[in-house]
Structures are given as structure tokens and as C-alpha cells.
VOSE-397890 format. One line per field, with one value per residue (C-alpha): residue number from 1; x, y, z; residue in three letters. Coordinates in steps of 0.02 Angstrom, whole numbers. Layout:
BEGIN
nr	NUM	...
X	X	...
Y	Y	...
Z	Z	...
rest	ALA	...
END
This chain:
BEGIN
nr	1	2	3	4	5	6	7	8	9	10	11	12	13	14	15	16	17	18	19	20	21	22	23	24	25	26	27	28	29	30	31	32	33	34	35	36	37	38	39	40	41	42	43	44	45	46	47	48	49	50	51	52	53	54	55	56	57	58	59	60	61	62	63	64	65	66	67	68	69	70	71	72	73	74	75	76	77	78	79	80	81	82	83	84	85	86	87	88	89	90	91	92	93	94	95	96	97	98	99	100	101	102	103	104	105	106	107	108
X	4335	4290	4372	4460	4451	4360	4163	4140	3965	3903	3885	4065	4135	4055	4119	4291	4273	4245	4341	4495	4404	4411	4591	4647	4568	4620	4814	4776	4729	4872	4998	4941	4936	5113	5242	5432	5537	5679	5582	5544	5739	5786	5658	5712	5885	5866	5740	5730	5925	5975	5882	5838	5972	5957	5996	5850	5752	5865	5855	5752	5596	5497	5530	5464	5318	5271	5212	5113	5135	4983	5073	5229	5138	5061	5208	5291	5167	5172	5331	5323	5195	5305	5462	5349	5355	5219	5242	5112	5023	5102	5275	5221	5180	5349	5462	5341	5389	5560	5576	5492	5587	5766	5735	5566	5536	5317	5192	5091
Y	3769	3916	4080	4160	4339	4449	4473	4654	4736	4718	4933	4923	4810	4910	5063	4975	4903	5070	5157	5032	5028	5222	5234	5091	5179	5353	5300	5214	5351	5491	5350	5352	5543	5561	5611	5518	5656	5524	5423	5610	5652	5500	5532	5714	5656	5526	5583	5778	5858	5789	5956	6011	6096	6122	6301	6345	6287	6413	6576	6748	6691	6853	6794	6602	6559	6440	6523	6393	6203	6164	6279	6186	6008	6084	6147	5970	5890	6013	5998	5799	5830	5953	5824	5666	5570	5491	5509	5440	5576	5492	5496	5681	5727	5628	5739	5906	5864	5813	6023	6078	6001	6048	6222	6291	6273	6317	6306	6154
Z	6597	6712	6680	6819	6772	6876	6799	6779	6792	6587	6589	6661	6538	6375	6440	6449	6292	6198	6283	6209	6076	6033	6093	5960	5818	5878	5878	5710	5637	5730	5651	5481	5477	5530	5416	5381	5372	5349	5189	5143	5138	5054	4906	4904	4880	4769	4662	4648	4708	4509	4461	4605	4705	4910	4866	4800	4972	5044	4949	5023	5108	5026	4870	4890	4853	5002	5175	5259	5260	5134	5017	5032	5001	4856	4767	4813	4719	4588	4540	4561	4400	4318	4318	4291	4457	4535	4709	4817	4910	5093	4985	4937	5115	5174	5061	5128	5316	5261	5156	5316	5444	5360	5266	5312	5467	5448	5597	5567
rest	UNK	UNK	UNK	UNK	UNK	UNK	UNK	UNK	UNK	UNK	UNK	UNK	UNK	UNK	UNK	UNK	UNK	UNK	UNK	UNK	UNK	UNK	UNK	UNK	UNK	UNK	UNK	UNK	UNK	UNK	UNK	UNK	UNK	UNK	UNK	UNK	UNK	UNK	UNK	UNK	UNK	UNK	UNK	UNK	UNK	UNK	UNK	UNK	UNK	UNK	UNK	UNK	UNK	UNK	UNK	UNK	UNK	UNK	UNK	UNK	UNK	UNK	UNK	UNK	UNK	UNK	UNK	UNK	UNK	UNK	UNK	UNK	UNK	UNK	UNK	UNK	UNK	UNK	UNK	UNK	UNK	UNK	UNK	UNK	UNK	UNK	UNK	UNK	UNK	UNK	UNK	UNK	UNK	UNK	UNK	UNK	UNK	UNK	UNK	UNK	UNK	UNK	UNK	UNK	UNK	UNK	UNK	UNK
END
């Protein structure tokens, strides 16, 4: 059977090709960068607010010790160690953007 798409020039076509190509991989990888903010609240709340009040996300921003958005993923995953859970760094990174999105509020 004959194909009835249109033949492209073969420079044309590779061009085309990678340029798909690069845009697949490029939202691949934006997607699995992104943070849940909404699996991040949920593990917050079912998982840290039984020791962890909200209050304390809320106290005077001189005296906290997170000021930029790495800081804040740290100390999530420090205190994940502190209290035994083992968070997956995507769940640790979910319940960051979750803190930063409700209480923090740092440039990313």
C-alpha cells in the first residue's frame, strides 16, 4: 500500500523529527521536576501536624531558620530524619512546595 502523506525533503523531515523530538523530552523532564503542592499538603497533614503544629511555620520570619527554597527542602528532609520517615525525595520536595506555597511564600 502507498502512503498518502506528503514526502518531505529528508533534511526537512530530520529537522522535524528533532525538533519533536527535543520538545517531548523537554516537557518530560519540566513534568518530572514539578512539585504537588496538594500530595505535599496531604503528607504534611497526615504525617508531620501530630507533632508538628502549623504554628510553628508561622512564627517571626527573623527568627526561622529557612530564607531561600533549598533551605526549606533541606530542613524538610531534616526533620523527616529526625522523626524517622522516609520520605522520598519527590515526596520531600512535594511537602517543600506544599510549606512554600501556604506559609513561606520564597522566590524559586
Amino acid at each position: 500500500m502507498k502512503s498518502i502523506a506528503p514526502k518531505l525533503p529528508r533534511p526537512v523531515a530530520a529537522h522535524t523529527r528533532a525538533a519533536v523530538t527535543g520538545l517531548l523530552l523537554a516537557a518530560l523532564a519540566t513534568s518530572a521536576q514539578a512539585q504537588d503542592a496538594g500530595r505535599g499538603k496531604e503528607l504534611y497533614q497526615t504525617h508531620c501536624l501530630g507533632c508538628h503544629y502549623e504554628r510553628i511555620h508561622k512564627r517571626d520570619p527573623a527568627r526561622s531558620l529557612v530564607r531561600t527554597l533549598p533551605q526549606l527542602r533541606v530542613e524538610v528532609a531534616r526533620r523527616a530524619e529526625q522523626a524517622g520517615r522516609r520520605f522520598s525525595t519527590d515526596e520531600q520536595d512535594d511537602i517543600a512546595e506544599y510549606l512554600n506555597q501556604s506559609h513561606y511564600r520564597l522566590a524559586k
